[in-house]
N, C-alpha and C positions, 0 to 999 in steps of 0.2 A: 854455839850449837844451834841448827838450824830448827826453828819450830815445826811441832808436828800437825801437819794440816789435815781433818777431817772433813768430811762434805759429811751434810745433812740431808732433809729431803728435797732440797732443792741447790743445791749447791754449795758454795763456802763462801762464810762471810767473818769479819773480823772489827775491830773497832780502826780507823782511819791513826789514832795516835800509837795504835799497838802493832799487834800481827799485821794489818793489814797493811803494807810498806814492797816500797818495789822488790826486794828480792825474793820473796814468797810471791809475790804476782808473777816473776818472773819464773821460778817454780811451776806453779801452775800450769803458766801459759804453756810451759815448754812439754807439759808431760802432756797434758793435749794434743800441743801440737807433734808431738811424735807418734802417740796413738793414729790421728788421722794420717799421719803422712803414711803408715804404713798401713793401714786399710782403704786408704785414697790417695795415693800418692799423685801429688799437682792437683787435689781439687780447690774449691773454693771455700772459703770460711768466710763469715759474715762475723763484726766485730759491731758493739754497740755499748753504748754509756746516758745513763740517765744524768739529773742536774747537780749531782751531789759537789761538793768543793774536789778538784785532783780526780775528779770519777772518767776524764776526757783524758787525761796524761795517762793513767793509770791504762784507759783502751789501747790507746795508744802503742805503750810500751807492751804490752800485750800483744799487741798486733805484730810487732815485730818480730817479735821471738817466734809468734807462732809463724810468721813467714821465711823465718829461720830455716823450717822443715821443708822449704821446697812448693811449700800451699800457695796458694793466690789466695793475698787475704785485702776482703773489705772492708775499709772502716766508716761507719758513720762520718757525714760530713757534719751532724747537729745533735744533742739529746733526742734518742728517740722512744721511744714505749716497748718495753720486751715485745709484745706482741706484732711488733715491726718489725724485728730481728726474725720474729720465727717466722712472721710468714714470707722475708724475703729468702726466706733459707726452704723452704717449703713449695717454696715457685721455681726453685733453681735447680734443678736436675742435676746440675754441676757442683754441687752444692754437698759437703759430706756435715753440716752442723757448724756452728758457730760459739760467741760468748760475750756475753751483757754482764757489762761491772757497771753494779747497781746497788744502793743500799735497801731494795726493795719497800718494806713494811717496818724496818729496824729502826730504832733513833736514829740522828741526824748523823749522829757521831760514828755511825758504822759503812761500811764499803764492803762489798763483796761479790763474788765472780758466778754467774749462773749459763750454764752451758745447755749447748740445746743439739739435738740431732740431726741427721737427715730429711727427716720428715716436720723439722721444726719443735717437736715436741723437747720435753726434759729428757729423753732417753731414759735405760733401764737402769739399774739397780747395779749391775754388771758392770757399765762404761764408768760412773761413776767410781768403783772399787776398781778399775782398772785405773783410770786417773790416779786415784791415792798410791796405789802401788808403783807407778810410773813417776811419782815424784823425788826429785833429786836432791840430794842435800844440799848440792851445790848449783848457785844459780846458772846456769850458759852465759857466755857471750854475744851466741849465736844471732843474728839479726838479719831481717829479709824485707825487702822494698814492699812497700803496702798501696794500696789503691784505695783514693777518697768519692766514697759512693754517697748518692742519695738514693735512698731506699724508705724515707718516711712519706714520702709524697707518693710513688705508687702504689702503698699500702693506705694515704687515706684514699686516695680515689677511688679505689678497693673497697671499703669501706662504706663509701656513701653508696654505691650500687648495690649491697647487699640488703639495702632498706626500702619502703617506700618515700619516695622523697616527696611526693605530690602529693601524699595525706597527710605526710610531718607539717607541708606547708599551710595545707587547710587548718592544721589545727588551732594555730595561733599559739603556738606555745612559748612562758617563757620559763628561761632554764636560771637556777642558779649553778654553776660549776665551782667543783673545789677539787684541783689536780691536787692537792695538799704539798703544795712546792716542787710537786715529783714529773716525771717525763710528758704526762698528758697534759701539762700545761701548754694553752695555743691551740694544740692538736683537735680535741675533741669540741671546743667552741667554735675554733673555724668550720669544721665541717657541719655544727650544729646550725650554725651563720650561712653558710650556703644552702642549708633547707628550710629557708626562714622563718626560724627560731631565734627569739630574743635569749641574750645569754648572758647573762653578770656572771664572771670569774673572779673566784675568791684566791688567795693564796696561790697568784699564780708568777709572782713576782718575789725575788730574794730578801727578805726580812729580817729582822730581828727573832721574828715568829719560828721561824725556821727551825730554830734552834729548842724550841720549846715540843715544838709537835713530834708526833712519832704518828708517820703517815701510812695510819692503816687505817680503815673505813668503821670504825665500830664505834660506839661513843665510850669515851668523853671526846673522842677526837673527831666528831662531829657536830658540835657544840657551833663555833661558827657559822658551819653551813644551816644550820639549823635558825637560828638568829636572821641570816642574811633572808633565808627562804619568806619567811613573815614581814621584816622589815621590809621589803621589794614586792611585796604582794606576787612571787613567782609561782607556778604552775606545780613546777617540784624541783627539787637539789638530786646536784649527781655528783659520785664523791669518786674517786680511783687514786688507789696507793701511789707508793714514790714513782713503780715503775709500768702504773696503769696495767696490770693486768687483774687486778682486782677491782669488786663494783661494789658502793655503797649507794641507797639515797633516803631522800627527807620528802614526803607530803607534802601537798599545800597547806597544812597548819604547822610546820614545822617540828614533824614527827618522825626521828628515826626508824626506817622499816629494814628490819632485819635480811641477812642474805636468805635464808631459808625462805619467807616469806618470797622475795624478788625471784630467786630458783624458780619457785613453782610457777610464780606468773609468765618469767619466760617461758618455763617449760610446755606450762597453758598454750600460752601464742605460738610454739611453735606447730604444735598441732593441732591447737582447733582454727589457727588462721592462717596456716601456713604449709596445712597437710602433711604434715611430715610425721617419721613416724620412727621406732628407735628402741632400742634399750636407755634405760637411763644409769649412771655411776655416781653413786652418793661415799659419801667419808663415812665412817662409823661414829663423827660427831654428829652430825646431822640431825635436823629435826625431823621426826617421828611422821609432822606432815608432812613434810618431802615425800614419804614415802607413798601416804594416802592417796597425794598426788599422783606420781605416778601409776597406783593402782588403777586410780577412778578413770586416767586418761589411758590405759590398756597398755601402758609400755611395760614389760618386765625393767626389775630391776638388782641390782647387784652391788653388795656394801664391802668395800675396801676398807683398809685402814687409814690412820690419817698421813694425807699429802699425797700432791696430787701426781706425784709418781705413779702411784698406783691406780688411780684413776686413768692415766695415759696407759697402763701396761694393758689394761681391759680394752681403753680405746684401740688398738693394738690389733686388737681380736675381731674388730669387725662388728659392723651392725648397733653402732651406739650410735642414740641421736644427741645426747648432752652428758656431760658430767660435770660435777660439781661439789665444793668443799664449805663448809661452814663460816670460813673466813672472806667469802663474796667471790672465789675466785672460781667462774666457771666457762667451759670448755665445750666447743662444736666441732668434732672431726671433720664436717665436712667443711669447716674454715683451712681449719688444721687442728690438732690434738694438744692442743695447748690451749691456756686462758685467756682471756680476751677481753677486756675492760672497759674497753672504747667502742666494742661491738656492743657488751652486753647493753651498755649505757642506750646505744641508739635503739636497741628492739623495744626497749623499755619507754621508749616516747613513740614508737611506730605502734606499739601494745596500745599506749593512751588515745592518740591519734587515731585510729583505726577503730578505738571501740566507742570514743567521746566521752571515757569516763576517766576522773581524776586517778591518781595513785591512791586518795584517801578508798575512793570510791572502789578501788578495784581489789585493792585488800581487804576491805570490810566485807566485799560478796566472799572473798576468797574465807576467812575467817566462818561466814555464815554455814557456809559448802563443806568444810571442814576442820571448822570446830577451831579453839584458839588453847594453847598451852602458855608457857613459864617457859623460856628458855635462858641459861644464863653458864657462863666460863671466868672460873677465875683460876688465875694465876700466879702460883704461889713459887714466890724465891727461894728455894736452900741450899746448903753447902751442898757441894758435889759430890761429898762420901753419903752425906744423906739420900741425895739422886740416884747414888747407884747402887744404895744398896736396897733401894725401891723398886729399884730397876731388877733386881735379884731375887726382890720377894716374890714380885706382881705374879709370875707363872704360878706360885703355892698358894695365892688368897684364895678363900672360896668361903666366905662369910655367911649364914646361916640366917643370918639378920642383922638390916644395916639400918638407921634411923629407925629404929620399933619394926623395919619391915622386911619380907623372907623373899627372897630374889626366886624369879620364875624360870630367869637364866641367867648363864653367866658365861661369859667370853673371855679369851686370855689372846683374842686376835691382835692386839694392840692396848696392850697393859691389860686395864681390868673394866669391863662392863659390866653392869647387872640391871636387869631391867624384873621390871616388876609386873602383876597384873592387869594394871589399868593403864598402862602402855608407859608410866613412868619410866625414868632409868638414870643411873652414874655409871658415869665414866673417867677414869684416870689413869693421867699416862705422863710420864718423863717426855720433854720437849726434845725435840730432833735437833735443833736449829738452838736454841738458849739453855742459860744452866735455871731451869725452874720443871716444876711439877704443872700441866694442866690439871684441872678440874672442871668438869662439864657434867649439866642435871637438866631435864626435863621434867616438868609434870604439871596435872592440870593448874595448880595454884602456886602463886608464888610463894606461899608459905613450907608447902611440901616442897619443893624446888628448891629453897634455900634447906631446910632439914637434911636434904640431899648432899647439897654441896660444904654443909657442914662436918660431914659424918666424913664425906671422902678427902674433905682436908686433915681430917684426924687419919685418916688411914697412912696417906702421905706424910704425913709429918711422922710417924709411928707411936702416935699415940690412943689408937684403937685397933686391938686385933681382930 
């Protein structure tokens, strides 16, 4: 019997020794590529694959199928960065959308297919449930001659002109890099190296490591980079998932700074040095100053739920200058409507550059300006009958008082919010993407903060009504 594949909020991913096997890839591919054949018949499709083991065979045969349908399809000639798929797909007029098999943020041990639109972006909510329904039990045959493109080199060109290069070079900066094994490996050092910027890359070569890390930018899996930044005496660490479209980094004292934090300073730069001006799209995890931020810098702003679908569906609408997710992964329409990892990375040394102040230096005004909280996510495993029947309740909770204290409001937008007087707040929600419970808590102390997150792991587990 053929498995049953759902997409999440960013597309379908599986484990490499399970589901994730050529005839569900070829599934996939096929119900894709039928959708676009028959909304674009003969267009072009852009195909991509990060560094994962079988993640190039797997595009590959992918590519085929979807060239099956009569598409012109292009495959990466190298590992490249999602954000190179979308915006070679985003520059191509001719162009109906593409798809990146990548194991993104996942363990090592996972593989999975993420699809992007016309415009480059993740598409809506819509294409994705058309995909599902479009899939076939039985895999095709079908297969269709493909084309070997390079598409990563004029997106970093791209790249480096979107920054200043002449005051990256004044600044003297050195970088440590940790692509964390994943597609930015190479990519975002060379182009660092042509703005001369010193750059030690961590983890940018296949290990034994490899297999231990789960390459998302948060700590404990920034621990290395952190280490490396002090023993090198570097400027700061820049960290980007498996498939670089997400940003982490480290201070010069070897201090991981959170993405909320990094959000606002881009955001900062983009309009106090770069005049721009915008709506801003935050997740409904987000931290509280994100939001300040945007206040104080005059942009309205507008809170979705989590992932960054929804974030691009707002992009969508026009008049956003940035959006952005708690998990470091944020987005410039006017790039394209999608995240960008290796952009964020360079504004963040062109920020430093251009102001002459450290990262330590630039979060601590930031902190001063507005004020410093507690922010923290955990993530808790349970069975899947537990999951969904959480998933069941969350519309009915509306708790009266949660850790000793009485909610000022509460939101059912995406599981269960409640935020409290002093601008505290919990939130919990069933994972889109894994079988676990998130839990997320702000507030000014880490002792309330953890109060928080204890209380709403008892809700999830159903052990506090």
């Amino acid at each position: 019997m053929s498995a049953m594949i759902r997409f999440g909020t960013d597309g379908w991913r599986a484990r490499r020794d399970g589901e994730f096997n050529e005839e569900n890839v070829i599934r996939v591919a096929d119900a894709a590529g039928t959708l676009w054949a028959q909304t674009a018949p003969g267009a072009i499709v852009y195909v991509g694959y990060d560094t994962r083991p079988g993640a190039e065979s797997f595009a590959r045969l992918a590519a085929r199928v979807v060239a099956g349908h009569g598409l012109v399809v292009r495959l990466s000639d190298r590992y490249v960065p999602t954000p190179a798929l979308s915006w070679a797909i985003a520059r191509d007029a001719r162009s109906c959308g593409g798809l990146m098999v990548t194991g993104s943020h996942h363990p090592e041990d996972y593989l999975g297919i993420k699809f992007r639109t016309s415009d480059g972006g993740a598409g809506s909510f819509e294409f994705a449930a058309e995909v599902e329904r479009e899939i076939d039990g039985d895999p095709t045959d079908a297969r269709g001659p493909i084309e070997i493109k390079d598409f990563a080199t004029p997106y970093l060109e791209d790249l480096k002109g979107l920054v200043d290069g002449e005051a990256i070079a004044r600044a003297g900066l050195h970088v440590v890099y940790d692509p964390m094994y994943g597609a930015g490996r190479g990519y975002l050092a060379d182009i660092l190296r042509s703005l001369g910027v010193t750059v030690d890359e961590i983890h940018g070569v296949d290990d034994e490591g490899m297999r231990d890390m789960r390459p998302e930018p948060i700590e404990p899996w920034v621990d290395d980079c952190e280490q490396a930044v002090v023993e090198l005496g570097a400027s700061v660490g820049l960290i980007n998932d498996g498939d670089a479209d997400r940003i982490g980094a480290v201070d010069e004292h070897g201090r991981f700074v959170n993405a909320h934090k990094l959000f606002s300073l881009i955001l900062g730069h983009l309009v106090k040095h770069r005049g721009m001006s915008g709506r801003v799209v935050l997740g409904l995890s987000s931290s509280v100053l994100t939001r300040r931020v945007a206040h104080a810098l005059g942009c309205r702003y507008a809170i979705k739920p989590v992932g960054f679908r929804y974030i691009y569906e707002e992009m969508r609408k026009g008049g956003v200058l940035m959006g952005g997710e708690e998990t470091g992964g944020f987005g410039i329409p006017e790039h394209f409507p999608e995240r960008d990892g290796l952009l964020m990375a360079l504004l963040l040394c062109e920020l430093m550059a251009m102001t002459g102040k450290t990262l330590a230096e630039l979060v601590s005004e930031f902190e001063e300006a507005f004020g410093e909280t507690s922010y923290a996510r955990r993530d808790l495993r349970l069975q899947n009958e537990q999951i969904e029947v959480l998933r069941t309740m969350l519309p009915g909770i509306n708790p009266k008082r949660i850790a000793g204290r009485e909610p000022v409001r509460v939101s059912h937008m995406d599981g269960l919010r409640l935020e409290f007087a002093d601008e505290s707040w919990l939130l919990l929600r069933p994972s889109g993407t894994e079988a676990l419970v998130r839990v997320y808590a702000e507030a000014p102390t880490v002792e309330l903060r953890d109060d928080l997150l204890d209380a709403g792991s008892d809700v999830a587990r159903g052990e506090l009504s």
